[in-house]
Backbone as a ProteinNet text record, in pm:
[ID]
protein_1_A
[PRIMARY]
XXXXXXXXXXXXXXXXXXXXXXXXXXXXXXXXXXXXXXXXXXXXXXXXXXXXXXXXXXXXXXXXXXXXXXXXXXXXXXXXXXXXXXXXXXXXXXXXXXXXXXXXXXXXXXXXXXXXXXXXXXXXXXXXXXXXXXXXXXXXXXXXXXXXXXXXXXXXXXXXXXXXXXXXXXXXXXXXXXXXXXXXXXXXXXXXXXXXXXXXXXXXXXXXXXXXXXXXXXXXXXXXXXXXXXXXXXXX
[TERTIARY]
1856.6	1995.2	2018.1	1897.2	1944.2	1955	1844.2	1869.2	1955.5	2031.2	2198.6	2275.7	2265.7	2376.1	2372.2	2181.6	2190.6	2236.7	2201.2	2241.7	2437.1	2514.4	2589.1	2704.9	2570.1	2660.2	2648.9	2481.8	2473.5	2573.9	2602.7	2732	2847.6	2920.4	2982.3	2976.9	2861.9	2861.1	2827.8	2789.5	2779	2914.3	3043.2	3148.3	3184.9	3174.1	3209.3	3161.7	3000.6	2909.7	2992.3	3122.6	3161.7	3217	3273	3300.6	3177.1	3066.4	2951.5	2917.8	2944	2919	2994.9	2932	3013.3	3116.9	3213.5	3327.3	3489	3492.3	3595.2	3695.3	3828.3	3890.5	3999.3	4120.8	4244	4128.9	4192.5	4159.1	4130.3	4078.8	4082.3	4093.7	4196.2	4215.3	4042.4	4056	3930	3936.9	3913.6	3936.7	3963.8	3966.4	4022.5	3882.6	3931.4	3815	3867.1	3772.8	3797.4	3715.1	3815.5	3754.1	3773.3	3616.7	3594.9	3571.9	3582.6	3512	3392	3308.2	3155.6	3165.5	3109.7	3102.9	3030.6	2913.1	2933.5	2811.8	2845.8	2799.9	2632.6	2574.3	2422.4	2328.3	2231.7	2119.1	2046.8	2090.8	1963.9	2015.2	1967.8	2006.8	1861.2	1800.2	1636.8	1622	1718.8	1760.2	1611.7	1544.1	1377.5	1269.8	1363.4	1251.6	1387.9	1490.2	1592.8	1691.8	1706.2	1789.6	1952.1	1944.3	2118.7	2222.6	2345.3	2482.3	2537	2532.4	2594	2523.4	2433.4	2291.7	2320	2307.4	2312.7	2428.8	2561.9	2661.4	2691.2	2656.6	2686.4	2502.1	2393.4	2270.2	2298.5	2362.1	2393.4	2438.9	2516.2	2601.6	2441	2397.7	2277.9	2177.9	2102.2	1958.5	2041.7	1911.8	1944.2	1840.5	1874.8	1710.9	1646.7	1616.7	1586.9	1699.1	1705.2	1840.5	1986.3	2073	2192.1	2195	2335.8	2350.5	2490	2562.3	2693.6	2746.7	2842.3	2921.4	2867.1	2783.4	2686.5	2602.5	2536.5	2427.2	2314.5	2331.6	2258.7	2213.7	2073.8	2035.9	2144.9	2118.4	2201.9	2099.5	2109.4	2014.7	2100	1996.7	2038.4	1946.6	1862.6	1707.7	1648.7	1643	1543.1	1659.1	1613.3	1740.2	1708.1	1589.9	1545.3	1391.9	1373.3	1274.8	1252.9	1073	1048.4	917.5	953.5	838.8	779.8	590.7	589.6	580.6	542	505.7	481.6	349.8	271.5	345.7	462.4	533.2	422.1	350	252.4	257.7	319.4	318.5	506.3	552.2	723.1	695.1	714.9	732	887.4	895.9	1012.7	1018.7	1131.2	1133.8	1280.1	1227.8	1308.2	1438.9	1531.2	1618	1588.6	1625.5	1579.3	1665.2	1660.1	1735	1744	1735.3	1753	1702.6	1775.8	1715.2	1774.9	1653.7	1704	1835.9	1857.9	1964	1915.1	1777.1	1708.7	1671	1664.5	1675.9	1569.2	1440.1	1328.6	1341	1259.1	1309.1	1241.5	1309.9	1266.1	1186.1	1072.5	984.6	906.1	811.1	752.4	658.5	628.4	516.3	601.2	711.3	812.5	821	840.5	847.7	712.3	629.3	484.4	511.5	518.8	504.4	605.8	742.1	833	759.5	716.7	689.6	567.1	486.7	324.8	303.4	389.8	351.7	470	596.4	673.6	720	808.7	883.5	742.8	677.6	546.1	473.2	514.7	409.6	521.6	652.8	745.8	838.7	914.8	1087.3	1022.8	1128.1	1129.8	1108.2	1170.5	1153.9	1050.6	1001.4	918.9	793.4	698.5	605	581.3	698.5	708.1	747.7	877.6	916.1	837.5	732.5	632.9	500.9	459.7	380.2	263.1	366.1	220.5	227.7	266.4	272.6	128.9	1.7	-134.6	-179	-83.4	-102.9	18.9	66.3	143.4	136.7	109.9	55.1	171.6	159.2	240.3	209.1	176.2	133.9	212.4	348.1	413.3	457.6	580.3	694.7	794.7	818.9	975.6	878.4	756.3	714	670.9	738.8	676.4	602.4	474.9	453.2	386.3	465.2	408.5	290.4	200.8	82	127.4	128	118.6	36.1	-43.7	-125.6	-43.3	47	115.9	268.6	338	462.2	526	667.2	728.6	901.7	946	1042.5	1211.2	1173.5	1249.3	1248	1155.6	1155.6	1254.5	1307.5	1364.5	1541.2	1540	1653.9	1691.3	1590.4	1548.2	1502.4	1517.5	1569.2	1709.3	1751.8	1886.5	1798	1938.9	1909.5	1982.7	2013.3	2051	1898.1	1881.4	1721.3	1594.4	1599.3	1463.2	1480.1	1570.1	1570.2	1465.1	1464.1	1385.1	1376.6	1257.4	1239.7	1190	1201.8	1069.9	968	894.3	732	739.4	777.3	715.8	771.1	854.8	944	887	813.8	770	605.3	586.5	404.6	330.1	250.4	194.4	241.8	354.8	432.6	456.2	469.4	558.9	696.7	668.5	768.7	887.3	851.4	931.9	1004.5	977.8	1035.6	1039.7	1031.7	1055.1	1231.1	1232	1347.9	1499.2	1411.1	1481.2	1522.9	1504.9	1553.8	1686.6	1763.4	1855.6	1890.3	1858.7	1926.4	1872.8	1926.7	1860.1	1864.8	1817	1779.3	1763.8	1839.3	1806.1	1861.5	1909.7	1911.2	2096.5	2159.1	2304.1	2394.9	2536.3	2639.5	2658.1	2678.7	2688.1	2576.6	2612	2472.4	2544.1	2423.7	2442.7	2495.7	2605.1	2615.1	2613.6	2686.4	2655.2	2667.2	2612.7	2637.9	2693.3	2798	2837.3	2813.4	2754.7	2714.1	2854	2859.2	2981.8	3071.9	3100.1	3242.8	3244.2	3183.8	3176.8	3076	3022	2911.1	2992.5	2936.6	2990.9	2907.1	2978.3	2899.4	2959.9	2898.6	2994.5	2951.7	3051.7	3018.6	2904.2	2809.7	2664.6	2731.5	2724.8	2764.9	2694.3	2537.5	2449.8	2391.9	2474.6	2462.3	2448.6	2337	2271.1	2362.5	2476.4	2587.5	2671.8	2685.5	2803.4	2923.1	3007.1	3149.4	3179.6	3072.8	3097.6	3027.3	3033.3	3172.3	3289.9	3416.8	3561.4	3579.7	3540.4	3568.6	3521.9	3553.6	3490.9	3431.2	3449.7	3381.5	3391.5	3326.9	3337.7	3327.3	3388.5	3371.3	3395.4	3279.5	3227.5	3279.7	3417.9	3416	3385.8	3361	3302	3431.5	3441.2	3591.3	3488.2	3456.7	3390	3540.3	3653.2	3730.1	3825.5	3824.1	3889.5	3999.3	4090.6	4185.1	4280.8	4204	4207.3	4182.8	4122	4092.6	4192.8	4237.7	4394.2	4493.1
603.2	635.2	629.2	704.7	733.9	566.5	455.7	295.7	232.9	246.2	188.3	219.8	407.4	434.3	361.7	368.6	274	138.3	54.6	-75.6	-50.6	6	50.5	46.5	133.4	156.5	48.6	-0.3	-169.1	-269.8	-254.7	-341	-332.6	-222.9	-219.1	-216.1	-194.1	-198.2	-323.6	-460	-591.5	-655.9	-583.1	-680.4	-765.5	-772	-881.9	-1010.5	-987.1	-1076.6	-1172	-1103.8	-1142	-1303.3	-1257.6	-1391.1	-1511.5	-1493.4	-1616.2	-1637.7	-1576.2	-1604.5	-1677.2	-1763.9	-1857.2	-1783.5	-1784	-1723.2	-1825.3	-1804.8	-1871.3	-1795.1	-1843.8	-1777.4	-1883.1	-1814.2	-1916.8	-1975.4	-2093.5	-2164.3	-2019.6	-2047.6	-1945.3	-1972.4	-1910.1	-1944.6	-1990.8	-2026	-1997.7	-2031.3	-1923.4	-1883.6	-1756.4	-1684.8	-1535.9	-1447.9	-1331.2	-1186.3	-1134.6	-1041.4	-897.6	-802.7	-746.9	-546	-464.7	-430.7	-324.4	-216.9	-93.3	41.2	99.4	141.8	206.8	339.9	406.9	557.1	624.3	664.3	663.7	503.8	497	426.4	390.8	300.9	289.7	251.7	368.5	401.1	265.8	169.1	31.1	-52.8	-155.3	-263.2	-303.6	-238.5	-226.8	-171.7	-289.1	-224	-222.3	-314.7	-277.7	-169.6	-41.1	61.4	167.9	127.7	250	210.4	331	312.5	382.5	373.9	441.4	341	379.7	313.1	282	332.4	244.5	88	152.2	-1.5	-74.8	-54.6	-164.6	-232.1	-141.7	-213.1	-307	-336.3	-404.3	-549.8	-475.6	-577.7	-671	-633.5	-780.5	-851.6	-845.4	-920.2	-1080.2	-1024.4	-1109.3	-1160.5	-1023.5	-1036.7	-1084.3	-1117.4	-1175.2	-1150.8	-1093.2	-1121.2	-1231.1	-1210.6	-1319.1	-1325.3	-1211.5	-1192.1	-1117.5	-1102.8	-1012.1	-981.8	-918.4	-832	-863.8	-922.4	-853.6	-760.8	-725.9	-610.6	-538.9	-584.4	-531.7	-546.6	-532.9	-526	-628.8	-710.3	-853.1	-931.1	-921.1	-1045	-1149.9	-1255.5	-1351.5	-1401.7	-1552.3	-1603.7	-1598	-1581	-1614.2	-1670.3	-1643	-1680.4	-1755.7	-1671.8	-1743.9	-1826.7	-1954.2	-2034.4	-2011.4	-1949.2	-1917.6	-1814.3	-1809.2	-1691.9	-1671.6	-1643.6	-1654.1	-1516.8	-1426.8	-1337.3	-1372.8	-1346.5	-1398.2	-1290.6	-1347.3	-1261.3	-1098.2	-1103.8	-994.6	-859.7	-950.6	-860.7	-880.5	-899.6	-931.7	-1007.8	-1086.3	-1217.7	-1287.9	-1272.7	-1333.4	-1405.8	-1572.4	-1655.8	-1658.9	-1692.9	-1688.9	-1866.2	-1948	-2048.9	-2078.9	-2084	-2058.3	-2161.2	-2152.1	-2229	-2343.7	-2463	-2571.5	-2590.5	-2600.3	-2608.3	-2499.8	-2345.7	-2231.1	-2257.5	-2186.2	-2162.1	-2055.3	-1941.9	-1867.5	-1931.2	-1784.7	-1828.4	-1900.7	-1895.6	-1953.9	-2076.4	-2130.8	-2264.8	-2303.3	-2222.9	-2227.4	-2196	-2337.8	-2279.1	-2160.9	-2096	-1991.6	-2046.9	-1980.5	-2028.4	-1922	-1947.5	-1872.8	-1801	-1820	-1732.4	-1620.4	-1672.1	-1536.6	-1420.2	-1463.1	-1338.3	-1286	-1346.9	-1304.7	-1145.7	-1227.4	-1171.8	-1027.5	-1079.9	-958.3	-818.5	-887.2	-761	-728.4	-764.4	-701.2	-672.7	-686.2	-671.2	-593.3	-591.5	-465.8	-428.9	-438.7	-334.7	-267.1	-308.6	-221.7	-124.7	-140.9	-37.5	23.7	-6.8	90.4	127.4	37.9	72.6	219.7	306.2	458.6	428.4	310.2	260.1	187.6	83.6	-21.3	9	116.5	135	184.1	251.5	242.6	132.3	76.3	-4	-181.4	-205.2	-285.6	-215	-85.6	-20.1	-112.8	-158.4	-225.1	-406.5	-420.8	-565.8	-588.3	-621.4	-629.3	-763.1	-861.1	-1008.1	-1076.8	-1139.7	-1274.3	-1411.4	-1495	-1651.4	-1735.8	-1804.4	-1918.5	-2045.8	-2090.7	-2228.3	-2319.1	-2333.2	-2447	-2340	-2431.1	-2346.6	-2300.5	-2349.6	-2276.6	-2247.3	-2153.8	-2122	-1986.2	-1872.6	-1731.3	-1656.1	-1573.1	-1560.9	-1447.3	-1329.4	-1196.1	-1148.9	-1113.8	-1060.6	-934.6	-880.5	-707.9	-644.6	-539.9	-458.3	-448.4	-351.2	-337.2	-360.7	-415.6	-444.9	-351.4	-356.9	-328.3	-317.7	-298.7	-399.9	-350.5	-236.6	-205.4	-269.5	-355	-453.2	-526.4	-583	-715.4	-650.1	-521.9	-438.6	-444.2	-468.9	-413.6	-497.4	-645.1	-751.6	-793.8	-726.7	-738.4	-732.2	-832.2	-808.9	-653.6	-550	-403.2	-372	-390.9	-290.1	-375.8	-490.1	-609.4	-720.3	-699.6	-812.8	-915.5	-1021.2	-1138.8	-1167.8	-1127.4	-1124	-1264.3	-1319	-1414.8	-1403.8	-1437.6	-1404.6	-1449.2	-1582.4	-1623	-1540	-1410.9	-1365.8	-1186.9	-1130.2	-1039.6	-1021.6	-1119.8	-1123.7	-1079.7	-1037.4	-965.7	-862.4	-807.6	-715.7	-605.6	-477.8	-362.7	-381.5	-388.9	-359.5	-303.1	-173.5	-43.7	-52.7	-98.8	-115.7	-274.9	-366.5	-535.9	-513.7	-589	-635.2	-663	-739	-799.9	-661.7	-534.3	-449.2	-448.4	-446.1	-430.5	-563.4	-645.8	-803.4	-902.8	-889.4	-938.9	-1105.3	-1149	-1290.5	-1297.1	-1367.5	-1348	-1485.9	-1515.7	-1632.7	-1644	-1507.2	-1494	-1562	-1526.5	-1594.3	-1575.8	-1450.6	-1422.1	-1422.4	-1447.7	-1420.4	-1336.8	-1268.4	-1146.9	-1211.7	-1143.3	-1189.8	-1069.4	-961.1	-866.6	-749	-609	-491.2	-431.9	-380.2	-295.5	-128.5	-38.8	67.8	158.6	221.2	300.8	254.2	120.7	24.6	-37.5	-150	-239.7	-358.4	-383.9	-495.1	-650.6	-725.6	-844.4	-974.1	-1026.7	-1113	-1245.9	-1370.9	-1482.6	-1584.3	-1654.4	-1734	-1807.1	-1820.6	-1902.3	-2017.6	-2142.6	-2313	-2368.3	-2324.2	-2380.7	-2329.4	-2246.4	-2115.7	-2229	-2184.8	-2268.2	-2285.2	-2218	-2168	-2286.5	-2397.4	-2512.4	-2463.4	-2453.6	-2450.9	-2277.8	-2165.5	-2050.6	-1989.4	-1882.2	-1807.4	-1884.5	-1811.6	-1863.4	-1782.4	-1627	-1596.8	-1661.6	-1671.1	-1679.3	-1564.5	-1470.8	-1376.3	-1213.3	-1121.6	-1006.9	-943.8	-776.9	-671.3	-602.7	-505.2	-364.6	-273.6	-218.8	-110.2	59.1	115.9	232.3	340	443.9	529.8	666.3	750.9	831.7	989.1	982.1	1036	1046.5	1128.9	1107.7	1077.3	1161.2	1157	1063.1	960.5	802.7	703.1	726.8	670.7	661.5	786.8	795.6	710.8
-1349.1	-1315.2	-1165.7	-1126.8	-872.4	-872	-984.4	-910.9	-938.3	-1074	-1083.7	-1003.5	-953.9	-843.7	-725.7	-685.5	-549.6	-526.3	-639.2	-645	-620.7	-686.3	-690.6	-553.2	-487.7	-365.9	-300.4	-328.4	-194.4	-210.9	-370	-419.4	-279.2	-284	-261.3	-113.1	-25.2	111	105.8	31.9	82.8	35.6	24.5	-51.8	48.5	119.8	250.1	183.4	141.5	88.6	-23.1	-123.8	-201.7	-151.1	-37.6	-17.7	-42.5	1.8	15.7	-123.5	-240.8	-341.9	-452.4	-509.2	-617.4	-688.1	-739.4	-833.7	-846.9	-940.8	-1044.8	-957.3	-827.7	-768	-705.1	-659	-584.7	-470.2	-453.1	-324	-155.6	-119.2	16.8	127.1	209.8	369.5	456.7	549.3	615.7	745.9	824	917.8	963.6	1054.8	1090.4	1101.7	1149.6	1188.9	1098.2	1001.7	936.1	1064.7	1077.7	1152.9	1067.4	1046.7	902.4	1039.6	982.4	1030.1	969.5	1035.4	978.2	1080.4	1039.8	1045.8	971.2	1062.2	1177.4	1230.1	1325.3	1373.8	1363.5	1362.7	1307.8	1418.3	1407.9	1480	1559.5	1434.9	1456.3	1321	1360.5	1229	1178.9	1139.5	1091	970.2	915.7	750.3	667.4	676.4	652.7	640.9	724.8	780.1	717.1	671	682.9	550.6	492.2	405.9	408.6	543.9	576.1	522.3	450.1	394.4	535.2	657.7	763.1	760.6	821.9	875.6	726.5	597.7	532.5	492.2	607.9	557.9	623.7	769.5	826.4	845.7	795.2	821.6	728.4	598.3	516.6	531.4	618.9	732.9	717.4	800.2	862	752.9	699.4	586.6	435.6	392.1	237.8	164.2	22.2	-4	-160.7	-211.2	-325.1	-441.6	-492.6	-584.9	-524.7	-595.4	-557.3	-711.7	-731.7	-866.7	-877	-958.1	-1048.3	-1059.9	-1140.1	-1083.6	-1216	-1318.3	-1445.1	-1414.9	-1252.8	-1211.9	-1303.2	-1354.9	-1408.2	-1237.2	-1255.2	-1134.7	-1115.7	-1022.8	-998.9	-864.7	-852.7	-741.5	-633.5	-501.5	-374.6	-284.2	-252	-181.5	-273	-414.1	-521.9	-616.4	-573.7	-696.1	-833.7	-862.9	-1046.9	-1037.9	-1110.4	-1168.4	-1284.6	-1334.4	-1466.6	-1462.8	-1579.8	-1525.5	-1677	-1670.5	-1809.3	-1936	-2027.3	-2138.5	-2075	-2012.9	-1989.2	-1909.2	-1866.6	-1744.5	-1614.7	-1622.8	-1460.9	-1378.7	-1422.3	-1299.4	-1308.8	-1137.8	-1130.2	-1040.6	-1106.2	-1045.3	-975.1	-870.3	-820.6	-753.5	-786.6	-719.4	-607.3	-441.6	-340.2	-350.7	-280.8	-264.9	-130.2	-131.8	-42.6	35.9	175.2	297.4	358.1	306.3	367.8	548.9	677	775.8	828.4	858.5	980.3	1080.6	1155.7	1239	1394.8	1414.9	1496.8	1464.5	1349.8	1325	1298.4	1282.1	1162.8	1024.6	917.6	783.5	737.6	656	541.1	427.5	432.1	304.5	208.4	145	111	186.9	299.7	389.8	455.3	399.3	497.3	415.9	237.8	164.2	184	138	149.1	277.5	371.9	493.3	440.2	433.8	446.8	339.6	202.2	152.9	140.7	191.9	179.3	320.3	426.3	501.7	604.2	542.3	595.9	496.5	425.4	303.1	224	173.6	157.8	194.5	344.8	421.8	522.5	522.3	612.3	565.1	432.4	408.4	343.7	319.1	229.4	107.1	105.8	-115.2	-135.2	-56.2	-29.8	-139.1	-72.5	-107	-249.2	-306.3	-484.5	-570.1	-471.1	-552.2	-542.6	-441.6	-439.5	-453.1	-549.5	-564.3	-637.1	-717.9	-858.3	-796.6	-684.2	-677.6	-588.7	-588.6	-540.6	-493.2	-498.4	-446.6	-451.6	-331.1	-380.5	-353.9	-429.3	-377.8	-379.1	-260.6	-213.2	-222.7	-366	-338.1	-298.1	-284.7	-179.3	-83.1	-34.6	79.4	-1.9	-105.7	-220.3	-298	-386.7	-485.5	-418.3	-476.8	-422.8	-602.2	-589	-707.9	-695.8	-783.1	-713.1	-822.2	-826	-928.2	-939.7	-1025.2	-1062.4	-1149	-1138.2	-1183.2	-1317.1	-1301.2	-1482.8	-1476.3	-1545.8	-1540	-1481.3	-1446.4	-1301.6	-1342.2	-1491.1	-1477.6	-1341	-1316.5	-1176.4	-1098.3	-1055.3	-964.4	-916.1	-1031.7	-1040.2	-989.3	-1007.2	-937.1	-813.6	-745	-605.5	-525.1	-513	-436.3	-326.8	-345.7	-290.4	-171.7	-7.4	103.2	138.9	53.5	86.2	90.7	31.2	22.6	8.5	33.4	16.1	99.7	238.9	292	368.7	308.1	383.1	509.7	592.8	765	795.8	889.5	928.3	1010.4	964.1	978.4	1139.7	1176.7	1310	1391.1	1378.9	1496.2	1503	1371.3	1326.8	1340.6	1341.1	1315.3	1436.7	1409.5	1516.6	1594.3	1645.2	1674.5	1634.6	1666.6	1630.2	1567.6	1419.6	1331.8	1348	1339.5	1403.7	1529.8	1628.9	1772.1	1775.5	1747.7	1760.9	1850.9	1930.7	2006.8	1853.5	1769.9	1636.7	1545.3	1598.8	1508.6	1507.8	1681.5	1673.1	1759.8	1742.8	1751.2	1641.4	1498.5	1363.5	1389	1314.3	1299.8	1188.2	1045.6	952.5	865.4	746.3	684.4	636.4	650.9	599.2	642.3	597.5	660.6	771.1	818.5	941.5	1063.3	1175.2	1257.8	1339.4	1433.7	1489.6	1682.1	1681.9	1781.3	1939.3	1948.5	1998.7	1985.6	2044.7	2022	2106.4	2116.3	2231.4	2190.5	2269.7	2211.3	2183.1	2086.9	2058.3	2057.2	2067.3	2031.4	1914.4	1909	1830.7	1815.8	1654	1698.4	1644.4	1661.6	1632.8	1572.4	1446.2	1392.7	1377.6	1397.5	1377.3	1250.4	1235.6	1112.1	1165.8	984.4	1031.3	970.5	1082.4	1078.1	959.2	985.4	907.5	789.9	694.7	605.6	505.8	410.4	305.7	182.9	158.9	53.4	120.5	123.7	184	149.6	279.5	266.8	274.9	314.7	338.2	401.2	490.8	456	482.5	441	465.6	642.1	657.7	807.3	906.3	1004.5	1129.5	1205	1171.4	1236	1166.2	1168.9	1200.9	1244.8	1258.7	1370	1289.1	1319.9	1292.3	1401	1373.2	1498.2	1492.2	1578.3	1573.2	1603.8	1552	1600.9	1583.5	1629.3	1632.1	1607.4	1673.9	1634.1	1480.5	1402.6	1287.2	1289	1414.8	1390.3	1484.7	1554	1584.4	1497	1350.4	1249.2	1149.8	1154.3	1061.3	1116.8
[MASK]
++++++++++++++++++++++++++++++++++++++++++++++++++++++++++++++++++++++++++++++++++++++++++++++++++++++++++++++++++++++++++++++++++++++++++++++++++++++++++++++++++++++++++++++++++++++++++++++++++++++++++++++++++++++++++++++++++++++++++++

């Protein structure tokens, strides 16, 4: 039940996201800023290490992670264009989507999930370490084939992909470094529509449309802003 609610809420703190996703809908403008408000304002965009409703409302902005969810919380691809778990429940093949790139302009592959969850959501997010509890290997035999081994079936797992709570890092910018303190906590680099463009402290952060976003033809914005109002009754 606490993981329907959570999915729930990530729903609804990635609706921005709605736009980047396929749906049966009128034609859409494209162009313009949305200025959403967050409140309060977020510590760090190190949605990896933190499970605050600010930070993940605005890091999805940037991160992505293998699946997203429906509004019946049913998987749906985003990172992973398909997925097959087998009989046993032990083993989820996941197969990547082709062309993906960071906003630095290295591709996304399979050494990155590898990397992201055995080697940070595992050992730092708050959920990480249960909800990749029974996962004990994952092999990458190409660059799009991710394939997680598990001790005993898992089927929560497959919940708990979203870039709210499972987002995909890249390895070449993470590796070797302090996780926790990386420069990239709070200047993300990630695979989304949006890329991160600046922070102003206690004002506002700013994200711009990604040119080269693997979803052709979206987002429809050009930009967003996250502004900060710390007064309520400047908010009204």
């Amino acid at each position: 039940m606490r993981r329907a609610r959570f999915v729930r809420v990530a729903l609804l703190a990635a609706l921005t996201g709605v736009l980047c996703l396929p749906m049966t809908a009128p034609a859409q403008k494209r162009g313009g800023t949305l200025v959403m408000l967050v409140q309060p304002e977020p510590p760090t965009l190190a949605s990896y290490i933190s499970t605050s409703g600010p930070i993940g409302q605005v890091a999805t902005k940037v991160y992505e992670g293998l699946l997203e969810y429906d509004f019946n919380l049913k998987p749906i691809p985003s990172l992973a264009e398909s997925w097959k778990v087998s009989a046993d429940g032990k083993t989820i093949t996941f197969v990547l989507q082709k062309g993906v790139r960071f906003h630095d302009g290295k591709p996304f592959t399979s050494a990155d999930v590898k990397f992201s969850v055995l080697e940070v959501l595992k050992k730092v997010h708050p959920r990480g370490a249960a909800t990749f509890r029974e996962v004990t290997e994952i092999d990458t035999p190409d660059e799009h084939t991710v394939v997680f081994k598990l001790t005993t079936p898992a089927p929560y797992l497959m919940m708990a992909l979203s870039g709210y709570e499972s987002p995909m890092l890249p390895k070449h910018l993470f590796e070797g470094s302090d996780i926790k303190t990386s420069k990239y906590a709070n200047a993300p680099v990630g695979t989304g529509p949006f890329k991160f463009v600046e922070w102003q402290r206690g004002q506002f952060m700013r994200f711009d449309r990604n040119p080269d976003y693997w979803r052709k033809g979206r987002p429809y914005l050009d930009r967003i802003v996250a502004r900060f109002i710390a007064d309520s009754a400047t908010r009204t």
